[in-house]
N, C-alpha and C positions, 0 to 999 in steps of 0.2 A: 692479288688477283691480276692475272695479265690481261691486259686493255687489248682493247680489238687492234688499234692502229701497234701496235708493238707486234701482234700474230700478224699483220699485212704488211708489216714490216718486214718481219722474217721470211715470211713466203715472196715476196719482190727479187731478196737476198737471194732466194731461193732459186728464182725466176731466172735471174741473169747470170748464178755459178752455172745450172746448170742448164741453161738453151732454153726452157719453155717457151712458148708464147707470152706475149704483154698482158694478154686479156686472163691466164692462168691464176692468179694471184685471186683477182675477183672472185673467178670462178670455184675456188674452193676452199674460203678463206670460213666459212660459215661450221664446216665438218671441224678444221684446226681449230677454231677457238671453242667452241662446244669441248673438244676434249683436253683444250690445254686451258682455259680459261679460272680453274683453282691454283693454276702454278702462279708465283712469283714474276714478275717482267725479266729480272734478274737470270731467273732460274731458267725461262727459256732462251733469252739471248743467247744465255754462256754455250747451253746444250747445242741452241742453232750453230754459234761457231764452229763446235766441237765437229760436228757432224756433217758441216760442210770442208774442215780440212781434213776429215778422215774416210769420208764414204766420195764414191763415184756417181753416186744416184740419189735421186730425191729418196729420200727415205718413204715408208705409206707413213700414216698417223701412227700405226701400232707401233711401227719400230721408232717412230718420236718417241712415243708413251714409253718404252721401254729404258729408251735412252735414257730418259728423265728418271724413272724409276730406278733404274740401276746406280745413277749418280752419286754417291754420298753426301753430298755437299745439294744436293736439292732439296727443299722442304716438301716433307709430308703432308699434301691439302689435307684441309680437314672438310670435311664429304657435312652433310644435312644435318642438324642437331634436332634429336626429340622434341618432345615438352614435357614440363611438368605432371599433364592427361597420360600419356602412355609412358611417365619415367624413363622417358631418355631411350627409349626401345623401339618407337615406331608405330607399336600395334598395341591394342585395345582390346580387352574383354568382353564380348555382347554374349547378355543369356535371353533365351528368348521363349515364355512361357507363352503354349494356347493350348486352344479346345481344336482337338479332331475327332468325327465319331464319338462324339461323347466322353474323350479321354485328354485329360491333360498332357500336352509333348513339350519336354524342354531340350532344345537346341542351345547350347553354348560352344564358343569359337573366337578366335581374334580375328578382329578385323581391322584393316590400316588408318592405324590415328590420321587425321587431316593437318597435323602438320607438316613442314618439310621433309623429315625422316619420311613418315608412313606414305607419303607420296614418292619419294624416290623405292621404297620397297614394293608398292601395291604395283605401278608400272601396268595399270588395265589387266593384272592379274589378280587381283583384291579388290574387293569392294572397301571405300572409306565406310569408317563407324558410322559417320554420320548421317550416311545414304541409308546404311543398317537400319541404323534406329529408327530413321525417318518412315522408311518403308514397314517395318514392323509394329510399331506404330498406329498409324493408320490402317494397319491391317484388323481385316472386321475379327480374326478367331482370336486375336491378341488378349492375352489376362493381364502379360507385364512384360516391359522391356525393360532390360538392366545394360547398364555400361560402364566399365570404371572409368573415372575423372580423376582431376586432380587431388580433389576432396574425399575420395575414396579409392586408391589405388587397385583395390582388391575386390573381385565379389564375395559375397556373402556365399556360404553352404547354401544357404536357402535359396538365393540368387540362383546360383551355376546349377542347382541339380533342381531334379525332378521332388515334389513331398516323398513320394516313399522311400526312393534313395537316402533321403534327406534322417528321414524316420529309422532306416535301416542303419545308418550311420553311425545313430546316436543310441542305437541298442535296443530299438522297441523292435514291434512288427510289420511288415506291409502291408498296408491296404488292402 
């Protein structure tokens, strides 16, 4: 993982090949390390050299990122690891049984595990499981909230579907 003072490094480097201002390095040393912060200290130095004996201009961040990616010889970050609750995938199972109008409704859907993965996927685009549950839950039309764990990877038929679905499934008749 490259240390801030190794990306303030580079950007200083950066500073005085190519004319910036002093106060530059400060000023955007926060965007660099946010996207170069899984590489190697190694791995960015070597690219920083590279790319100040061969380019005329600061590079922006992307064509850093690209540099780096194009490299052979740079390692592959390894990005947010699952857990055990969502297998290694990020996202979660929620089935969620209530009463509308007098009629049982089940809603099932994945929702972003609360570990590191399902946080880097959900990104304010997903609700975590655990708000799911929470909120359904306490919800007054609630029969049952389900959610796979670690201890149960999978929902149940009975879980994920509706009874008559469920009834339908297994060869009787509907409701």
């Amino acid at each position: 993982m490259a240390r801030q003072d190794t990306i303030k490094a580079m950007l200083a480097a950066f500073a005085r090949n190519y004319s910036k201002r002093d106060d530059w390095p400060e000023a955007v040393w926060g965007t660099w390390y946010t996207a170069l912060k899984e590489y190697s200290d190694d791995d960015v130095k070597r690219i920083a050299r590279h790319v100040m004996s061969e380019r005329g201009r600061i590079p922006t961040v992307a064509a850093f990122l690209e540099y780096m990616k194009g490299d052979p010889h740079t390692a592959k970050p390894e990005g947010p690891k699952g857990c055990p609750a969502c297998e290694g995938t990020g996202w979660r199972e929620v089935a969620w049984h209530r009463w509308a109008d007098g009629r049982m409704l089940v809603t099932s859907y994945a929702a972003a595990c609360d570990c590191a993965l399902g946080h880097t996927y959900a990104m304010g685009a997903a609700e975590h499981w655990s708000d799911v549950v929470d909120a359904y839950s306490k919800h007054p039309s609630t029969e049952a909230v389900y959610a796979t764990s670690a201890s149960a990877p999978a929902l149940t038929i009975e879980q994920r579907y509706h009874p008559d679905v469920v009834e339908r499934l297994r060869g009787g008749s509907a409701r």
